[in-house]
ZABA-628922 format. One record per residue: residue number from 1; x, y, z of N, C-alpha, C in turn; chain; residue in one letter. Coordinates in Angstrom, 2 decimals. Layout:
residues N
(site NUM (X Y Z) (X Y Z) (X Y Z) 'A' 'a')
...
This chain:
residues 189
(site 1 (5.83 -3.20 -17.41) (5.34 -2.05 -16.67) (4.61 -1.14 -17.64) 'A' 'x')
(site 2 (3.41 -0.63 -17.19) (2.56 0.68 -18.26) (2.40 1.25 -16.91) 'A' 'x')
(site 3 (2.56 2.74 -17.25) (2.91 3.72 -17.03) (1.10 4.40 -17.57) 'A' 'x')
(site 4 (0.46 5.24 -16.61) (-1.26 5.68 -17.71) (-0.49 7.32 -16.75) 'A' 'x')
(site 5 (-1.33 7.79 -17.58) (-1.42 10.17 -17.40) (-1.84 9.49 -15.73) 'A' 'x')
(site 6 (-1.65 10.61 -15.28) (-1.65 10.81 -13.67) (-3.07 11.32 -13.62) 'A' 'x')
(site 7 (-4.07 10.25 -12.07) (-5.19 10.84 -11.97) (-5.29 11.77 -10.81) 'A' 'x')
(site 8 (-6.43 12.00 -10.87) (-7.07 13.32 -9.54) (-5.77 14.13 -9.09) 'A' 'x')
(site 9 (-5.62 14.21 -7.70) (-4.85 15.16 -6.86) (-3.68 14.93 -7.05) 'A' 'x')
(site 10 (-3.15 14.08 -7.55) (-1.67 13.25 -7.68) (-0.90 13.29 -8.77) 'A' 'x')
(site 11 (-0.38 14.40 -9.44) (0.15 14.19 -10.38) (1.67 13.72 -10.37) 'A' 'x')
(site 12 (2.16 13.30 -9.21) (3.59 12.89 -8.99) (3.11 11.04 -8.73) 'A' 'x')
(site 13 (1.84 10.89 -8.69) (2.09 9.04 -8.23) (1.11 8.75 -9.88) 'A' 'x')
(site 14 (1.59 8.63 -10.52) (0.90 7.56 -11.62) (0.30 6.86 -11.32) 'A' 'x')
(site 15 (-0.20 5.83 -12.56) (-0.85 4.85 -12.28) (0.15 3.85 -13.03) 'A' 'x')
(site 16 (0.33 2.58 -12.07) (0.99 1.96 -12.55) (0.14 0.63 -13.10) 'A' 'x')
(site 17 (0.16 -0.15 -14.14) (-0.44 -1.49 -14.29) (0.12 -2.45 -15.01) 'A' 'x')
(site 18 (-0.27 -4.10 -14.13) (0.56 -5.10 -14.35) (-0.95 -5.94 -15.56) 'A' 'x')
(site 19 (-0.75 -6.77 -15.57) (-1.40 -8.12 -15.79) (-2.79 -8.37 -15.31) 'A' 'x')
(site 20 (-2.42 -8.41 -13.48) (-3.35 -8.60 -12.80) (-3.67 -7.43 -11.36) 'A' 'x')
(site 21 (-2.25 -6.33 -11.84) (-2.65 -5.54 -10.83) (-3.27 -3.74 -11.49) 'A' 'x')
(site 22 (-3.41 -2.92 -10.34) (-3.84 -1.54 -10.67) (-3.27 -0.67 -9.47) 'A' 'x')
(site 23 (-2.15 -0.10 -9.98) (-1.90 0.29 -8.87) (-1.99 2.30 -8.76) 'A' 'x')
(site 24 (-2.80 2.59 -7.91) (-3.30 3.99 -8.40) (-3.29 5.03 -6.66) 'A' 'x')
(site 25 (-3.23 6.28 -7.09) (-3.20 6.78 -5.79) (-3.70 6.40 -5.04) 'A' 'x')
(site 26 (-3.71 6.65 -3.73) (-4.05 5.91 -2.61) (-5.24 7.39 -2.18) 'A' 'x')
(site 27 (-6.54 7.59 -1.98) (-7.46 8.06 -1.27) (-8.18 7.83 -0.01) 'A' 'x')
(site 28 (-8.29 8.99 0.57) (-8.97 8.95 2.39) (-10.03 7.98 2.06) 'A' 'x')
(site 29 (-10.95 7.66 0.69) (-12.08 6.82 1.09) (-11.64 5.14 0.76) 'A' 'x')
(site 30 (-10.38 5.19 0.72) (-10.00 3.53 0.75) (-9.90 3.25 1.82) 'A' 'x')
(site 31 (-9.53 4.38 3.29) (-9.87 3.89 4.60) (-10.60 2.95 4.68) 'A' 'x')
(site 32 (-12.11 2.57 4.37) (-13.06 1.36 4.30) (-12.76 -0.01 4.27) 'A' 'x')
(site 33 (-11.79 0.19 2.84) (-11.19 -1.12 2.26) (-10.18 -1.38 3.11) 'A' 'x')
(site 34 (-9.42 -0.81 3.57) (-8.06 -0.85 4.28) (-8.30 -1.62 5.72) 'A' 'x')
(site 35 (-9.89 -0.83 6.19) (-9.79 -0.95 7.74) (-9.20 -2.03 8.45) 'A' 'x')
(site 36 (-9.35 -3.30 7.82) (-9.51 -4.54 7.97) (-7.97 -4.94 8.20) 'A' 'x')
(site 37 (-7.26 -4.66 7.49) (-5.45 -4.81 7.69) (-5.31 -3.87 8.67) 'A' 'x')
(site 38 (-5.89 -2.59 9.22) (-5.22 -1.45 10.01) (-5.90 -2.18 11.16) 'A' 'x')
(site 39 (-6.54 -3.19 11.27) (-7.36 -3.79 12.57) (-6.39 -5.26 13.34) 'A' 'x')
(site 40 (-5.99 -5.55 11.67) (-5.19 -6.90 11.92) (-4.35 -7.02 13.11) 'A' 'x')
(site 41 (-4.60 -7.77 13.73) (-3.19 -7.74 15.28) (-1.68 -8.40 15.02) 'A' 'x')
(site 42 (-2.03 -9.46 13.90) (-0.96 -9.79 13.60) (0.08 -9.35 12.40) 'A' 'x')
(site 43 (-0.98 -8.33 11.52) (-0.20 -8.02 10.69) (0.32 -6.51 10.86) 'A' 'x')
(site 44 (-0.49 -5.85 11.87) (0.07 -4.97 12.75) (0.87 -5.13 13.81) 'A' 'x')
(site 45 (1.94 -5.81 14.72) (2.50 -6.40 15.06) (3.93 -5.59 14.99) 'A' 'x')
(site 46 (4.31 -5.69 13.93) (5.38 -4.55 13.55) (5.53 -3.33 13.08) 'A' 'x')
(site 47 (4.26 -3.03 13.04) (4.26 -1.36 12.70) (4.86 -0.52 13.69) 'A' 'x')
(site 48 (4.75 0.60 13.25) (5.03 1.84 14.89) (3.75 2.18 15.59) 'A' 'x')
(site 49 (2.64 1.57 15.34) (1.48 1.94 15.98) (0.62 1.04 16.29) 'A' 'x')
(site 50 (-0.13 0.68 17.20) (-1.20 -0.36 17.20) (-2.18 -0.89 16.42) 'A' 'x')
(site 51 (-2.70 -1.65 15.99) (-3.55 -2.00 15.79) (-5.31 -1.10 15.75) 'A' 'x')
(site 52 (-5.76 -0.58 14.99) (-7.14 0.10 14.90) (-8.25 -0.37 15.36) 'A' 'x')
(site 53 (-8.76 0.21 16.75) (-10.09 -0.38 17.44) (-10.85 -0.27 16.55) 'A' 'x')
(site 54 (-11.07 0.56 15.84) (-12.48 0.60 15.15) (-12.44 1.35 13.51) 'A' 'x')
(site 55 (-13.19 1.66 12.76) (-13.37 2.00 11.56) (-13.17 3.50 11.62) 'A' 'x')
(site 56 (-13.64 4.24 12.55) (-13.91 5.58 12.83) (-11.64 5.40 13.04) 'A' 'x')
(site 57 (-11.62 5.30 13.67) (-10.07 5.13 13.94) (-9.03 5.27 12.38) 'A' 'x')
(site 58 (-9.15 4.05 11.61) (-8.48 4.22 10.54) (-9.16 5.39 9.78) 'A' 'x')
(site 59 (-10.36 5.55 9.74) (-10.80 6.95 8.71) (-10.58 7.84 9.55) 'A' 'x')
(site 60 (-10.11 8.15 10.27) (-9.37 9.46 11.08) (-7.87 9.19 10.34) 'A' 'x')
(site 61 (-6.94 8.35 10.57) (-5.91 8.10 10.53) (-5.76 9.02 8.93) 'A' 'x')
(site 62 (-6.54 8.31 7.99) (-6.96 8.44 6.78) (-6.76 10.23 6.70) 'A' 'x')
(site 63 (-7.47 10.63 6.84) (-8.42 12.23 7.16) (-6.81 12.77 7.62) 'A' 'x')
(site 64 (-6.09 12.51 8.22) (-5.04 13.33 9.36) (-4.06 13.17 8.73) 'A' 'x')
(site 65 (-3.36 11.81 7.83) (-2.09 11.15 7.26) (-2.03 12.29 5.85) 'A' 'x')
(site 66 (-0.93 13.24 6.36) (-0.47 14.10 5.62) (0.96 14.38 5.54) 'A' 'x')
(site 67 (1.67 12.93 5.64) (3.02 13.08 5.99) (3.75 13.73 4.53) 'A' 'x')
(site 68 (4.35 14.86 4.46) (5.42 15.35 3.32) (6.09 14.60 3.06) 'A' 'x')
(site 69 (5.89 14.71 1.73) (6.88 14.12 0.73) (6.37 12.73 0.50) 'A' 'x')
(site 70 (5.64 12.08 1.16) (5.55 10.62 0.93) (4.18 10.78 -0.23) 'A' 'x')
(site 71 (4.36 9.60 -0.78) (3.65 9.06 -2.05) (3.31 7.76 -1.78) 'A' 'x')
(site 72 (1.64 7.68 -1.71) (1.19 6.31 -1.85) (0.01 6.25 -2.98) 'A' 'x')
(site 73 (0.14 4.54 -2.95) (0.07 4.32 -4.79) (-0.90 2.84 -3.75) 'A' 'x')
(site 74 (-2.69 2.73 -4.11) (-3.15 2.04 -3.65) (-3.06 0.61 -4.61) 'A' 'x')
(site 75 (-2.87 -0.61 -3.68) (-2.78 -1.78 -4.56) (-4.04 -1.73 -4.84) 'A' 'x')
(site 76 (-4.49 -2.78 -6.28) (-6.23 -2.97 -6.35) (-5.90 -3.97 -7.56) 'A' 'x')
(site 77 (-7.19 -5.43 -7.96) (-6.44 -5.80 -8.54) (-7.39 -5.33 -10.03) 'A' 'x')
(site 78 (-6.95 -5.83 -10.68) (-7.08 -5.43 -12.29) (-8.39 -5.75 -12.52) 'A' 'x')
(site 79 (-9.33 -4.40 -13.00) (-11.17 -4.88 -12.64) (-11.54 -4.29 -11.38) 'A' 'x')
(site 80 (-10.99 -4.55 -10.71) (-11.42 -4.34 -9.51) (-11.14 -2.42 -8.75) 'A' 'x')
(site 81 (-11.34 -2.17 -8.13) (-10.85 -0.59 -7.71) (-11.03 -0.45 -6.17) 'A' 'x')
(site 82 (-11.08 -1.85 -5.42) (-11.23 -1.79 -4.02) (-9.31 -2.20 -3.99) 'A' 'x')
(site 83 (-9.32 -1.43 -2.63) (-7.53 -1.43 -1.93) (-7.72 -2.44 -1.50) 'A' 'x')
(site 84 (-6.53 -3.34 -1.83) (-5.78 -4.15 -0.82) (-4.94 -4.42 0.02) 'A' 'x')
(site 85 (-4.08 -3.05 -0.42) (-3.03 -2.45 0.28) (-2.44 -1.69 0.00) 'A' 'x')
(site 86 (-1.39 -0.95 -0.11) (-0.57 0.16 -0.65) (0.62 0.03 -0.36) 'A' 'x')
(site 87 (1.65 0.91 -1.25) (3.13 0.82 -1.82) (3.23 2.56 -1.41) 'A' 'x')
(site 88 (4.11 2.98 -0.33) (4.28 4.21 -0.36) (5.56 4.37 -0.35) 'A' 'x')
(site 89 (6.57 5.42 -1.06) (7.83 6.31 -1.22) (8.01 7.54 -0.96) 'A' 'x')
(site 90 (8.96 7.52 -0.04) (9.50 9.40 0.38) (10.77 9.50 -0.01) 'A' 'x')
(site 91 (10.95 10.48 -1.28) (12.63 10.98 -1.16) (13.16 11.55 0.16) 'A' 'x')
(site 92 (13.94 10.70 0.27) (14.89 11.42 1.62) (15.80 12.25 1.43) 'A' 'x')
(site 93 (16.77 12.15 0.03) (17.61 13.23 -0.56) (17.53 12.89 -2.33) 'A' 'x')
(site 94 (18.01 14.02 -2.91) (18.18 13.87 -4.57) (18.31 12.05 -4.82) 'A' 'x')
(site 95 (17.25 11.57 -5.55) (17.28 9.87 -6.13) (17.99 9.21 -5.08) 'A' 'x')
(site 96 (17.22 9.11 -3.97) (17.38 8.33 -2.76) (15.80 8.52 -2.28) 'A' 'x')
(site 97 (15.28 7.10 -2.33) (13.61 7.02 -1.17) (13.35 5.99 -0.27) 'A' 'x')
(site 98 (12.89 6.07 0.60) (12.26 4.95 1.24) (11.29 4.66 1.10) 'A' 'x')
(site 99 (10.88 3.15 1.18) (9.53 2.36 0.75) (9.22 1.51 1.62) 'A' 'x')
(site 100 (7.72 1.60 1.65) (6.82 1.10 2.76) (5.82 0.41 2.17) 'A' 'x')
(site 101 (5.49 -0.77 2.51) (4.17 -0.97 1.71) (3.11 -2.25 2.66) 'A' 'x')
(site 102 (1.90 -2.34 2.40) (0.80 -3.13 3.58) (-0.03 -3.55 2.34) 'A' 'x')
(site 103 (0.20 -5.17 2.90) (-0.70 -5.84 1.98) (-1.86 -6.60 3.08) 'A' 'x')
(site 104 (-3.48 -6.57 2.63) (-4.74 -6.77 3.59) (-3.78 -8.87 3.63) 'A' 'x')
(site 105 (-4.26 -9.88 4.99) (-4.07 -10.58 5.04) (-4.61 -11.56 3.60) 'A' 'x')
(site 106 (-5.65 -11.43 3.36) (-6.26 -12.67 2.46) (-5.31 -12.88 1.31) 'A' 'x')
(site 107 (-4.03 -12.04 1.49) (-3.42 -12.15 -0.20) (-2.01 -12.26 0.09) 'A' 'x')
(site 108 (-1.97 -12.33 1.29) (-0.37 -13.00 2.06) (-0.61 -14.20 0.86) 'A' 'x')
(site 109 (1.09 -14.82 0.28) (1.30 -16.16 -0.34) (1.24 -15.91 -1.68) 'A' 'x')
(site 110 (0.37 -14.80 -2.26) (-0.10 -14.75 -3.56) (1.00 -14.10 -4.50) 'A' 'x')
(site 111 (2.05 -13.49 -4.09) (2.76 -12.85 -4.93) (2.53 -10.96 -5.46) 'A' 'x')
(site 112 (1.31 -11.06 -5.26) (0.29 -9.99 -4.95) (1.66 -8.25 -4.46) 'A' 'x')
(site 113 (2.38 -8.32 -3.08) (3.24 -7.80 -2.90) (4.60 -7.94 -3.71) 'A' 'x')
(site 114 (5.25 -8.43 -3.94) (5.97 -8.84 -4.73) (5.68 -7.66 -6.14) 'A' 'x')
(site 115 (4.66 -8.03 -6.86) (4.66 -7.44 -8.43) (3.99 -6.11 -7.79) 'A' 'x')
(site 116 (3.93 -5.61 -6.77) (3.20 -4.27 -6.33) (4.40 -3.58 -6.18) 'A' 'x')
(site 117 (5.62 -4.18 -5.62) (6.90 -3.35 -5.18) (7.41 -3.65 -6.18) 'A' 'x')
(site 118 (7.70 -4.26 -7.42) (8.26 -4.60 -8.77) (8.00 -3.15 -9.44) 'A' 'x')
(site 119 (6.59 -2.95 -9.70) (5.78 -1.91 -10.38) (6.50 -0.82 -9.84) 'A' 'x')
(site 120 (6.73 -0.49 -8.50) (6.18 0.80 -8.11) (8.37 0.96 -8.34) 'A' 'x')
(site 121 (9.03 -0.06 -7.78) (10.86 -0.41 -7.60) (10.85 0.39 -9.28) 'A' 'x')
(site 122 (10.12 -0.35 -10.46) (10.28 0.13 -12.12) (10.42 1.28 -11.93) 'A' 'x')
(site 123 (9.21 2.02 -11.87) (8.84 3.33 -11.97) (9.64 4.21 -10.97) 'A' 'x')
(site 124 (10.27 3.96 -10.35) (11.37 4.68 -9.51) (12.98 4.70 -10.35) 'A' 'x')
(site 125 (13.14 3.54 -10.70) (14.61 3.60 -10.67) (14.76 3.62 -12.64) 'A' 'x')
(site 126 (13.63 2.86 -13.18) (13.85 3.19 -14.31) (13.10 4.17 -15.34) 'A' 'x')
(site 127 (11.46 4.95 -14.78) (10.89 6.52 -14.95) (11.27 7.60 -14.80) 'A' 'x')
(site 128 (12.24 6.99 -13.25) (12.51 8.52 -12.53) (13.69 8.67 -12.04) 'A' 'x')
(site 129 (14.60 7.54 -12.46) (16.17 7.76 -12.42) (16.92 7.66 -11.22) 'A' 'x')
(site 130 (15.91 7.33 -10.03) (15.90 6.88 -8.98) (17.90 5.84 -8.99) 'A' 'x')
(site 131 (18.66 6.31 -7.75) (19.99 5.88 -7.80) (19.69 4.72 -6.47) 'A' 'x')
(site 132 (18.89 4.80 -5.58) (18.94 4.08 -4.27) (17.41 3.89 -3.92) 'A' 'x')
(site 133 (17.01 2.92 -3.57) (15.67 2.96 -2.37) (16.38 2.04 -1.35) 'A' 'x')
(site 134 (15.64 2.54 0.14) (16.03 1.84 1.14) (14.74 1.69 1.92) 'A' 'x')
(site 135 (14.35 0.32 2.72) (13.29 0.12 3.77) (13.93 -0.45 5.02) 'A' 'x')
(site 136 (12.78 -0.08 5.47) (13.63 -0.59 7.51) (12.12 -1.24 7.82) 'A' 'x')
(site 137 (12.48 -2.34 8.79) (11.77 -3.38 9.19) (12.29 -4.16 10.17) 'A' 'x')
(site 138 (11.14 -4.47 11.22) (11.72 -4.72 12.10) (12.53 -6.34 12.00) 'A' 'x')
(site 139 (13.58 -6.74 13.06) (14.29 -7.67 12.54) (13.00 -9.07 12.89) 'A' 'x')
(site 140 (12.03 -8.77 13.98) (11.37 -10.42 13.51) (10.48 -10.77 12.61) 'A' 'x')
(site 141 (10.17 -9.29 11.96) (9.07 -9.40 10.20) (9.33 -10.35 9.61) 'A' 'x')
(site 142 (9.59 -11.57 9.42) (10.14 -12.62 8.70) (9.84 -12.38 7.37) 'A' 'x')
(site 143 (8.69 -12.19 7.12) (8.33 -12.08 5.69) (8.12 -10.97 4.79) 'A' 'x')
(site 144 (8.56 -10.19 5.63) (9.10 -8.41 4.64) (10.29 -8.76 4.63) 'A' 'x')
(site 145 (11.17 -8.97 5.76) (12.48 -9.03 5.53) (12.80 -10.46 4.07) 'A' 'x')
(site 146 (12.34 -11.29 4.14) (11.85 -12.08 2.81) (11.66 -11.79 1.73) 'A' 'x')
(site 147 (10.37 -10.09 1.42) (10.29 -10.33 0.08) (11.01 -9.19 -0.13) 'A' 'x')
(site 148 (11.68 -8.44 1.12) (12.92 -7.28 0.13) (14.03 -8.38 -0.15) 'A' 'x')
(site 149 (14.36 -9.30 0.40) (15.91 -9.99 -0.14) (15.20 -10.82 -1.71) 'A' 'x')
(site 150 (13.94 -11.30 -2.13) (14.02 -12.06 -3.15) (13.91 -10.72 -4.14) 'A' 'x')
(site 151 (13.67 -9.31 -3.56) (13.46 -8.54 -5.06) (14.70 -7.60 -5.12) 'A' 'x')
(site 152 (15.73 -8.59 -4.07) (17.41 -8.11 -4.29) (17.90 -7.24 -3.24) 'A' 'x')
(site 153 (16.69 -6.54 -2.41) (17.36 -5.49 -1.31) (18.68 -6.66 -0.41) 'A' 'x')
(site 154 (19.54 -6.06 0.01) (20.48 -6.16 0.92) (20.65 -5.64 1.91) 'A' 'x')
(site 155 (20.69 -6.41 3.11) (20.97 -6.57 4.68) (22.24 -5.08 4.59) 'A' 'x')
(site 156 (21.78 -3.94 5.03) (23.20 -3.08 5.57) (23.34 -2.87 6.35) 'A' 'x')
(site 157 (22.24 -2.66 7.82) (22.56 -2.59 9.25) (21.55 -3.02 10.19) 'A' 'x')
(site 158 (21.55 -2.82 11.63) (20.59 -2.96 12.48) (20.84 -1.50 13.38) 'A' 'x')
(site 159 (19.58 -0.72 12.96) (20.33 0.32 14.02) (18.94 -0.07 15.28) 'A' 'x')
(site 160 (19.93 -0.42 16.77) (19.32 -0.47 17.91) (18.71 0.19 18.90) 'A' 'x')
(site 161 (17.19 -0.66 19.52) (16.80 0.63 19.73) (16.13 1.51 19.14) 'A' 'x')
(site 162 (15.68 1.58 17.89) (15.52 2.32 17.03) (13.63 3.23 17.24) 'A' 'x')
(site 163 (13.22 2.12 17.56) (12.16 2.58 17.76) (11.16 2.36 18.55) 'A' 'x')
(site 164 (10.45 3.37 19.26) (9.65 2.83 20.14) (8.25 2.80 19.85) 'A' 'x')
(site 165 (8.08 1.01 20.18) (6.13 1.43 19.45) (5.22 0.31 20.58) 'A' 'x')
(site 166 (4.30 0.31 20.12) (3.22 -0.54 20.96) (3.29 -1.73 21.26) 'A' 'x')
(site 167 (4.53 -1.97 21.08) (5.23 -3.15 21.60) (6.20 -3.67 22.51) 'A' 'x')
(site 168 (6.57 -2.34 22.23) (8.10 -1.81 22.89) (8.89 -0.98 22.10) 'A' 'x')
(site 169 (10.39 -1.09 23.06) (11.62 -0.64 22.07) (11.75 -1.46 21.33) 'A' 'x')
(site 170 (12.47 -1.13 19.70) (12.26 -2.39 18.65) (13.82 -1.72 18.28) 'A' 'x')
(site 171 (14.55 -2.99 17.73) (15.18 -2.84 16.38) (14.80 -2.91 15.28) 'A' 'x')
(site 172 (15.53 -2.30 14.75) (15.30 -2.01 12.59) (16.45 -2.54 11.84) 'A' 'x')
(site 173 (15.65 -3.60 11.11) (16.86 -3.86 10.04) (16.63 -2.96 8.43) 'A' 'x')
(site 174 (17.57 -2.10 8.28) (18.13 -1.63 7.09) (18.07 -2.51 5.87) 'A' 'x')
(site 175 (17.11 -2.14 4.56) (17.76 -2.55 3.49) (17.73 -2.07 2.45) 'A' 'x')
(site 176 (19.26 -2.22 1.42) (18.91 -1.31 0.57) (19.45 -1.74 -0.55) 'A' 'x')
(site 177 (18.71 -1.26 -2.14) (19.08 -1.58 -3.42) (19.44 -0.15 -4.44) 'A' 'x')
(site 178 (20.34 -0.87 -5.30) (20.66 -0.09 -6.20) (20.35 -0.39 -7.01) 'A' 'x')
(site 179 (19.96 0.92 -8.21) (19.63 1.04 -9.50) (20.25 -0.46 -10.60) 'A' 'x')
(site 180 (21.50 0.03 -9.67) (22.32 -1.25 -10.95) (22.03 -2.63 -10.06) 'A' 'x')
(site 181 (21.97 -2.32 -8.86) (21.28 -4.42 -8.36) (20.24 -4.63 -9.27) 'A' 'x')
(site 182 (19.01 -3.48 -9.37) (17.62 -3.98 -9.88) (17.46 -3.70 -11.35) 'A' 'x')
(site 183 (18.68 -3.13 -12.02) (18.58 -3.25 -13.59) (19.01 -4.44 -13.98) 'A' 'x')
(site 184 (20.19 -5.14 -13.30) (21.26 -6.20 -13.52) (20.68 -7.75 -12.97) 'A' 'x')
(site 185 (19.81 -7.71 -12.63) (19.34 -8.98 -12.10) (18.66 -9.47 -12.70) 'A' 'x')
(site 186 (18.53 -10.80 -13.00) (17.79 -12.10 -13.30) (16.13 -11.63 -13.85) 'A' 'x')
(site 187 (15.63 -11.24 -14.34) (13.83 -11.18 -14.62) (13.49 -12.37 -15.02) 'A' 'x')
(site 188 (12.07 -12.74 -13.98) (11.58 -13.93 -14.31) (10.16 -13.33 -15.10) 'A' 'x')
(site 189 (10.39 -14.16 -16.30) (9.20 -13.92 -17.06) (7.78 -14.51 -17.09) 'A' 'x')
């Protein structure tokens, strides 16, 4: 993990960088780059919101998404400075956050997510002393619910019902890691 000085408006989201990734605040003009996943039907599917008719749509979304407290950190890969997706965190109480993150389809398989939530999991629990992160997802995401169990999160509930989105009422599966799961585990080099 490298850790670079904090750019532009963001002095709470670093920049984080791997090997092959860049992972750096997230800006209204990556709307562009993004549109394309915020359009996806299938990879929107489980969100809380539909799918984006049009470009004007996500750069509104963009323009308006001022949720407190949350922190997003745009994926991009190394060289490159176009988004592929983003890794966002909200403290919910003292070293406790939740994490969210959207990777564009062409990079499903690649591992790509994986070392994006590695980076951003580091810089939480071992920068910032971080005691807990937890994510919720819905239970038929097969493959979020996938890559939180290989980077150690654990199954703690289903709360039902939970949410209502453009799909319907949905359940949420709960998951969550500790400092000492993700200091104490296995690193593959």
């Amino acid at each position: 993990m490298a850790i670079a000085e904090p750019e532009g408006d963001a002095p709470d989201t670093p920049v984080l960088t791997s090997a092959r990734l860049r992972l750096r605040p997230l800006v209204a003009e990556d709307a562009d780059a993004l549109h394309p996943a915020y359009a996806d039907v299938e990879l929107m599917r489980w969100w809380s919101h539909a799918p984006h008719a049009d470009l004007a749509q996500t750069r509104a979304w963009f323009a308006e998404e001022d949720e407190e407290g949350w922190r997003h950190w745009a994926i991009t890969r190394a060289g490159d400075d176009a988004a592929i997706g983003f890794v966002a965190v909200n403290e919910k109480r003292k070293n406790v956050s939740e994490i969210g993150y959207l990777l564009a389809r062409p990079h499903w398989g690649t591992g790509i997510a994986a070392e994006a939530l590695t980076l951003v999991l580091d810089q939480l629990f071992l920068a910032e002393g971080y005691r807990r992160v937890f994510a919720d997802t819905d239970p038929d995401n097969v493959y979020s619910r996938r890559l939180l169990e290989r980077l150690g999160f654990r199954l703690e509930g289903v709360l039902r019902a939970e949410w209502e989105t453009h799909i319907g009422i949905r359940d949420t599966t709960l998951y969550g890691l500790l400092k000492e799961d993700w200091t104490c585990r296995p690193r593959r080099t």
